[in-house]
C-alpha positions, 0 to 999 in steps of 0.5 A, a space after each residue: 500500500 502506497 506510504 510515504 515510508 516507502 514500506 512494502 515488507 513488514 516484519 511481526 514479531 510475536 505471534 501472539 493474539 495481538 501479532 497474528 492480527 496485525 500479521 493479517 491487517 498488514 497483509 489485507 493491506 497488501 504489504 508482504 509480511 515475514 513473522 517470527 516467534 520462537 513458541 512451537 507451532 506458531 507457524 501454523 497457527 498464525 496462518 490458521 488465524 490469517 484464513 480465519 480472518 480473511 472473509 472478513 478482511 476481504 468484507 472490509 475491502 483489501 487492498 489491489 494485490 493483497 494475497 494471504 500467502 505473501 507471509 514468511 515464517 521463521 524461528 529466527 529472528 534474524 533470518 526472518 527480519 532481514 529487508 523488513 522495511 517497519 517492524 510491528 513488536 508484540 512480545 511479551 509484557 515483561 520489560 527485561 525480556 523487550 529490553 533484549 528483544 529491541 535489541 535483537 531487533 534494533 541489531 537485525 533490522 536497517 539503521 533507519 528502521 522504524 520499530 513500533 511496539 504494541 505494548 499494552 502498558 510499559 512506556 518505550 522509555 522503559 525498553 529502548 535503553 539498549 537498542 541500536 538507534 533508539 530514536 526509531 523506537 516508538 509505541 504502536 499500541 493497537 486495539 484489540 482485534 487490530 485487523 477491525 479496530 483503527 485505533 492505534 496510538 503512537 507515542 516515543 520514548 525519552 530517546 525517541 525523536 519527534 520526526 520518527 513519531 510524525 513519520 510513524 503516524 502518519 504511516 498508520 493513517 495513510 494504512 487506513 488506521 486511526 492514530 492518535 500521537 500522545 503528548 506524553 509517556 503514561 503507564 497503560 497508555 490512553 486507552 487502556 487507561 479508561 477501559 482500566 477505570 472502567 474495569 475497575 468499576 465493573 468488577 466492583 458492582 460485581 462484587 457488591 452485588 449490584 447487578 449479575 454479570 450479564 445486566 452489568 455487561 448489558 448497561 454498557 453495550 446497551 446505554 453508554 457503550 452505544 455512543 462510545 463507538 459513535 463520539 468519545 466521553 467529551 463530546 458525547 458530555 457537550 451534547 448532554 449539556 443541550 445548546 450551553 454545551 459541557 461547559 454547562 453540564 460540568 457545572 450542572 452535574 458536576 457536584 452529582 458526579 463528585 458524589 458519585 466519584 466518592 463512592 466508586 469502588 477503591 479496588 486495590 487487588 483483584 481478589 480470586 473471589 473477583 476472578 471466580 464470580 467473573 468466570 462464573 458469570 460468563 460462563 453462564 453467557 457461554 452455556 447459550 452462545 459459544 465464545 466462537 460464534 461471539 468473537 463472529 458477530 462481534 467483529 461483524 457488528 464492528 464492521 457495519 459500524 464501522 462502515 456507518 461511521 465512515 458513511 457519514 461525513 457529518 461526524 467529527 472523527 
């Protein structure tokens, strides 16, 4: 796909949940692309997940020439980075373990390589320390599954320069991705942050006995998740505010709220009680929908709403 990276072969490392969906996004996008991951028989899981993947990606629309076999494969990092032209990282989330991997990957890739990592939560700062020209270094955090969900976000590291974080970004949009370029390095990122408080929350009312699982679940998807796929917290909060806009709707509401942050849950550990009722409550959701047929409709319904979104100039973003 025509980017002004000049990209045309993509390297993947780690094959995990998060590496093999970005392995099949890079492909739909016609780019070539050559994996590795040392677990024993990621190969043929990964290509098990492209074709799984791909009735949907073609739905979507793929890119002129994209074809699911233009994918490598090797145990060896080296050997299979060699003319990588960018190189997405999803390794584990341990910073010993990136410190060495950037480093094995910094040493077998172009001196101007550029290296995005999908780190869910450890600042680059952290991992880029030992690298071969740590200013290519940056975060490339995707949402998951990141072959249907745009979102990526892109920040650097203390060692990371500005013009490598523009490049980067502007790479992920010219791909068909919906970067957005953090003003600085935070723990868990943006994203995750906010779904982190909301999780929180969640296994809180969960524990008071609030609601079951599945109407726990239900207030989301059926009330305020419906406008967080269409418009964010903000301006979601500046419609709600009517013709005075948020400006009003914080002075409105906003001793309600402070009410309602005082009594939020202050969950400090998750408690294998926690983990036992969650697993509890979703396994009575499973006993009448299998996770496959799940993860189907959920990435069918992401698609149409991601075709609505796109279908209606009106919105903001």
């Amino acid at each position: 796909m025509k980017n002004d990276l000049n990209v045309r072969t993509v390297g993947i490392v780690g094959c995990g949940l998060i590496g093999m969906s970005w392995a099949a996004y890079y492909l739909a996008k016609g780019f070539a692309v050559r994996a590795t991951d040392p677990v024993t028989g990621a190969e043929e899981k990964l290509r098990a997940y492209i074709d799984s993947a791909w009735p949907l990606l073609e739905e979507m629309g793929l890119e002129p020439g994209a074809d699911k076999n233009d994918l490598t494969f090797s145990t060896d990092l080296k050997e299979s980075l060699r003319g990588v032209d960018f190189v997405q990282e999803n390794g584990p989330e341990r910073v010993d373990l990136k410190l060495k991997l950037f480093k094995d990957i910094s040493d077998a890739v172009g001196p101007d390589v550029i290296i995005a990592s999908s780190s869910s939560g450890i600042p680059v700062s952290n991992f880029q320390t030992e690298a071969t020209n740590p200013e290519r270094i940056l975060l490339g955090h995707p949402f998951n599954p990141p072959h249907v969900v745009p979102l990526v976000e892109v920040v650097g590291g203390k060692l990371t320069s500005a013009e490598n974080v523009t490049r980067a970004v502007k790479f992920y949009a010219q791909i068909g991705k919906k970067p957005i370029r953090m003003k600085k390095e935070m723990k868990g990122h943006i994203a995750n942050r906010i779904q982190a408080a909301v999780f929180r929350e969640v296994l809180y009312l969960l524990d008071q006995d609030a609601a079951s699982l599945a109407d726990i679940d239900i207030a989301m998807a059926h009330g305020p998740g419906l406008r967080w796929a269409i418009l964010g917290q903000f301006m979601n909060a500046n419609l709600g505010g009517g013709d005075a806009g948020i400006k009003h709707l914080l002075e409105h509401l906003g001793p309600a709220m402070e009410g309602w942050w005082a009594d939020l849950g202050r969950i400090e550990h998750v408690t294998p009680q926690m983990a036992e009722k969650a697993e509890a409550g979703i396994n009575e959701i499973l006993k009448v929908h299998t996770a496959t047929d799940i993860v189907a409709a959920r990435d069918n319904v992401l698609l149409q709403t991601l075709k609505a979104k796109a279908g209606d100039k009106r919105l903001p973003y």
